[in-house]
N, C-alpha and C positions, 0 to 999 in steps of 0.2 A: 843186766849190767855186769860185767867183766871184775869192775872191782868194788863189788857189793862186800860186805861180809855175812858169810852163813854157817851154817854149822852143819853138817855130812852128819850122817847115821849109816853107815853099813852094818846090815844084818844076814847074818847063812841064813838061806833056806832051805837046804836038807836037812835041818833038825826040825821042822813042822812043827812049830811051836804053837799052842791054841793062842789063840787074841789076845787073853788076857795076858798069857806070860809073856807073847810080843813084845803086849806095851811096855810092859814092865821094863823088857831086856831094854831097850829103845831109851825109855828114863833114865835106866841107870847110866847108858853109854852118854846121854844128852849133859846130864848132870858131872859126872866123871871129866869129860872132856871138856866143858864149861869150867871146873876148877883148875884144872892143866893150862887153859889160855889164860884165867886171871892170873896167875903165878909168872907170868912170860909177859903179857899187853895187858893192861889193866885198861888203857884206852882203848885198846880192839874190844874190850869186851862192853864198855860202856857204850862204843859206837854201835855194837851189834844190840844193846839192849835198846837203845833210843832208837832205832829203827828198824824193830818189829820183829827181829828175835829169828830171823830165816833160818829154817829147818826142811831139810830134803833126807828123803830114808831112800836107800836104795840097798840092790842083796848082792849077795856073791855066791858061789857054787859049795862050799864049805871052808872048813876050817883054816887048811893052808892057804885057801886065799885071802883069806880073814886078816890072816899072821903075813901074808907078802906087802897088803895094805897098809899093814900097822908099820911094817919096816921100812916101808915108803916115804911115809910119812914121816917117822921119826928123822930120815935120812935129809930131810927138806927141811927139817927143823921144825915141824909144824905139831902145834900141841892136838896130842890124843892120846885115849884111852881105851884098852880095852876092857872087854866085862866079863869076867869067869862066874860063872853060875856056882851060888853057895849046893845046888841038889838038893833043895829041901821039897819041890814039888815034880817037874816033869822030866828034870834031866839029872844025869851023874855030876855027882859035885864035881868042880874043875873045869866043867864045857865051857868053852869060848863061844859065845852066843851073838856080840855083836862090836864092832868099834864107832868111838863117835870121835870126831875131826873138828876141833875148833869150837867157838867161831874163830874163823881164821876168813882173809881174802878168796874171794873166789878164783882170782888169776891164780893163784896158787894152790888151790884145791881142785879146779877144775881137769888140768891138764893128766892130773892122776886118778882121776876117777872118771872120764870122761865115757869110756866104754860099757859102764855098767847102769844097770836099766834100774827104773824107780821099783820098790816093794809092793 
């Protein structure tokens, strides 16, 4: 559906992060970016909650394209977050580890992520 509501996770994969910190990054960007759209649609977000919460992870090549996503987005007006790692386990404090998008429409999320492949 075109204009479902879902929520994006973009995560780098040149940092090879073990599973567990994955998930974690993935949480935190899920969560993060879940607070960004209640502050903006409260009804986008209750419509994403009543109908099953759609979540897609997908990667990027590293950093800066981490950061051209985020400015993409921001540019379309659409709420997201990015996630800087405190470095308390596998990475340098500061690392951009992943961004999470919405819930937001998918017409609207699609057309800028449409080239990048699932995690």
């Amino acid at each position: 559906m075109e204009d479902e509501i879902k929520q994006v996770i973009i995560v780098r994969k040149d940092l090879k992060m073990e599973t567990g910190k994955l998930a974690a990054q993935v949480a935190h960007a899920s969560l993060m970016s879940y607070f960004e759209t209640e502050k903006k649609d409260k009804k986008m977000v209750k419509e994403w909650l009543d109908t099953g919460e759609k979540k897609i992870v997908l990667k990027v090549e590293n950093e800066d394209s981490l950061k051209k996503f985020h400015e993409a987005f921001k540019y379309k007006g659409i709420p997201s977050a990015l996630v800087t790692d405190a470095g308390l386990t596998q990475l340098p404090p500061g690392t951009l580890t992943a961004l999470g998008i919405g819930p937001w429409r998918s017409s609207e999320i699609n057309p800028i992520t449409s080239m990048l492949k699932l995690l």
